[in-house]
Each structure stands twice: as C-alpha cells, then as structure tokens.
C-alpha angles and dihedrals in degrees: 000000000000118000118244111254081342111123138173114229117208141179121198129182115230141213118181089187138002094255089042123116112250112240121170117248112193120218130194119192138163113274123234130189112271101012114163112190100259084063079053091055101048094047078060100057085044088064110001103193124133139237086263087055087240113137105251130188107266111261116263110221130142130246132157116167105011084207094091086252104110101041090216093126103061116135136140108277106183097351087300119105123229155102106319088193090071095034100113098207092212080069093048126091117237135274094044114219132210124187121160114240111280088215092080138041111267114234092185143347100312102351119097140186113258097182089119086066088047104045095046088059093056093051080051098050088227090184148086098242100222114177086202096220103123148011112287090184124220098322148237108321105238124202120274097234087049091048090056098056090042102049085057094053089052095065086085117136104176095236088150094223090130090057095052090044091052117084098202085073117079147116094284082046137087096183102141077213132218103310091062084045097056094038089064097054090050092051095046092055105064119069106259095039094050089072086074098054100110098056098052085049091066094051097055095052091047125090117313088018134118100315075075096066100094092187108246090138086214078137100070102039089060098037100125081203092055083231109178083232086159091052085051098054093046086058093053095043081060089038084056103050086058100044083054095055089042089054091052106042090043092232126173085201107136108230 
C-alpha cells in the first residue's frame, strides 16, 4: 500500500541501442513498505511516465529469480554494484541512482552483455566433463574440510559484479578477472575435476591470466555470495608456481 505524500525519487541512465548516446531520465513514483528497487522498477513499466508527466518508453533492465540466486539484476545503485532484487530502497539515499555496469556493453537501458564473463570462463574449462553415457555412481568421497571451502566457491552465480568492481577489467584489458579465477580453483579441487588440472592451469597463467589480478581485493568486498575470491587467487598464485616447475622440468608428479 502507497504512503501517503511519501516518493521515491530516481535517476536511470538510458540507452535506447547499443550504438545510442546515454542521457538521465528522473522518475518519481509512491512509495510502499519494502520496496526493493526491482519492485521500483517495475512500478515504473507499469506506468511509465517521468518526473516531467511526459509518457517514456518503460525501462529495459534483466531479472530472473528475485531471490539473489541468478545474478541477472546487477546493476550500479548509487555508484555501488550489486543485486538490485535485494536493494531495500528505505535503506537507500535519494535520489536513487541507476547506472548499468560500465564493465560490459550495454544492450539497453540497464541491461549489458556478460559474454566476457562467459566466455572467460570457457578459456579457463570451468567445468567437470561428463559424457553422460553411464552411470558414474555417487562419486569420489572428498574431505570434509575440502568440501567447506567448496561448497562456498560454488555459490557462485556469475552476476559479474566482481568484474565491474575490479579495475584491472576493462575495455584496454583482457584479465578474465576474479570469477574464472575462482571457478578453477573450485574444479580442480573435486576428484574428477581435478584430472583436468593441468589444462586450466595453463589457462590462468596465459595471457590474461593471473599475472592481471593487481591485487586491490574490491572483488571480494562487493561479492553478494561473500565468496573468498582473494583466498582463491593466492592458491592459484602457489598452484601456479608448481605447475611452472612441473612444465620445465617435464615431470608426471602429481601436485
């Protein structure tokens, strides 16, 4: 239910096209208890009218699960990226501003193109290859102490919001940043992922790899999952310092 006199003011940066020019529109709209600025959103492509009264095209933005699960709303509110589904808008400062993440190309209005993420996480294998033609049973048992810290790099949801807060991606750069990173160490570290270690070690000390990651640990600060994304990247820095010794001298050891 509407408050009585009581708005929300918001400004979002728009984008009609890829190729367009960015200009602000301001919205005011009636504010309700609990809102979180999807709902906002959302109040907005209802009736999408701005602050001025004048009739505007709805405003184009992405969101899947609402439950901070999919990662598909990230965006900047207030100059800070993050998941605009859990953003309670009574905790917010107003004008509340929207901007898409800068990391990306922008498709429309407050949607962007994370194939860079995606594709990152393809150079690095971030994945268990599975053929899929029989059974493979339950699996191999891993340590409990492994499976903790597993289980927590797994939470991953590829909102790209620790690409956007890192400086060392940009558009001059090639960094897969710190969520391929992370992925790799959490491959390499079950048993059947483990067998293609080798191969996604490779990857990470290649180009764009993890001579990239300048160390200014914004990654793990914004991270919505609380992922040690900074503890990963020191293992693989060690993992790496072995995998090089193991590459020059030519050895089978299993490290």
């Amino acid at each position: 239910m509407a408050e009585e006199n009581k708005t929300i003011k918001m400004i979002i940066q728009r984008q009609d096209s890829p190729d367009s020019q960015t200009y602000e529109e301001e919205f005011e709209l009636p504010h309700r208890r609990n809102m979180n600025v999807i709902s906002a959103l959302m109040e907005i492509r209802r009736n999408p009218v701005n602050a001025k009264g004048e009739e505007t095209t709805p405003v184009h933005w992405e969101m899947g699960c609402l439950e901070e699960v999919c990662g598909a709303c990230s965006m900047n509110i207030n100059g800070v990226p993050r998941q605009s589904c859990t953003a309670l808008v009574d905790q917010l400062e107003q004008p509340i501003r929207l901007t898409p993440m800068d990391t990306f190309p922008v498709i429309r209005d407050l949607a962007v193109d994370r194939s860079r993420m995606f594709d990152s996480l393809k150079k690095v294998k971030a994945w268990t290859p599975i053929d899929g033609t029989h059974d493979l049973g339950p699996g191999e048992r891993m340590p409990e102490s492994k499976r903790q810290w597993s289980y927590e790099l797994s939470k991953c949801m590829t909102c790209g919001v620790c690409l956007e807060a890192c400086p060392n991606v940009n558009s001059k750069s090639n960094f897969i940043g710190p969520a391929a990173l992370s992925q790799v160490r959490l491959h390499n570290s079950t048993p059947n992922g483990e067998m293609h270690k080798s191969e996604r070690m490779d990857a990470v000390t290649g180009d764009g790899g993890l001579q990239n990651c300048g160390n200014s640990q914004n990654c793990v600060q914004v991270c919505p999952k609380g992922i040690p994304l900074t503890t990963s990247i020191a293992a693989l820095n060690r993992e790496a310092t072995v995998n090089s010794f193991k590459s020059f001298f030519g050895s089978d050891y299993n490290y």
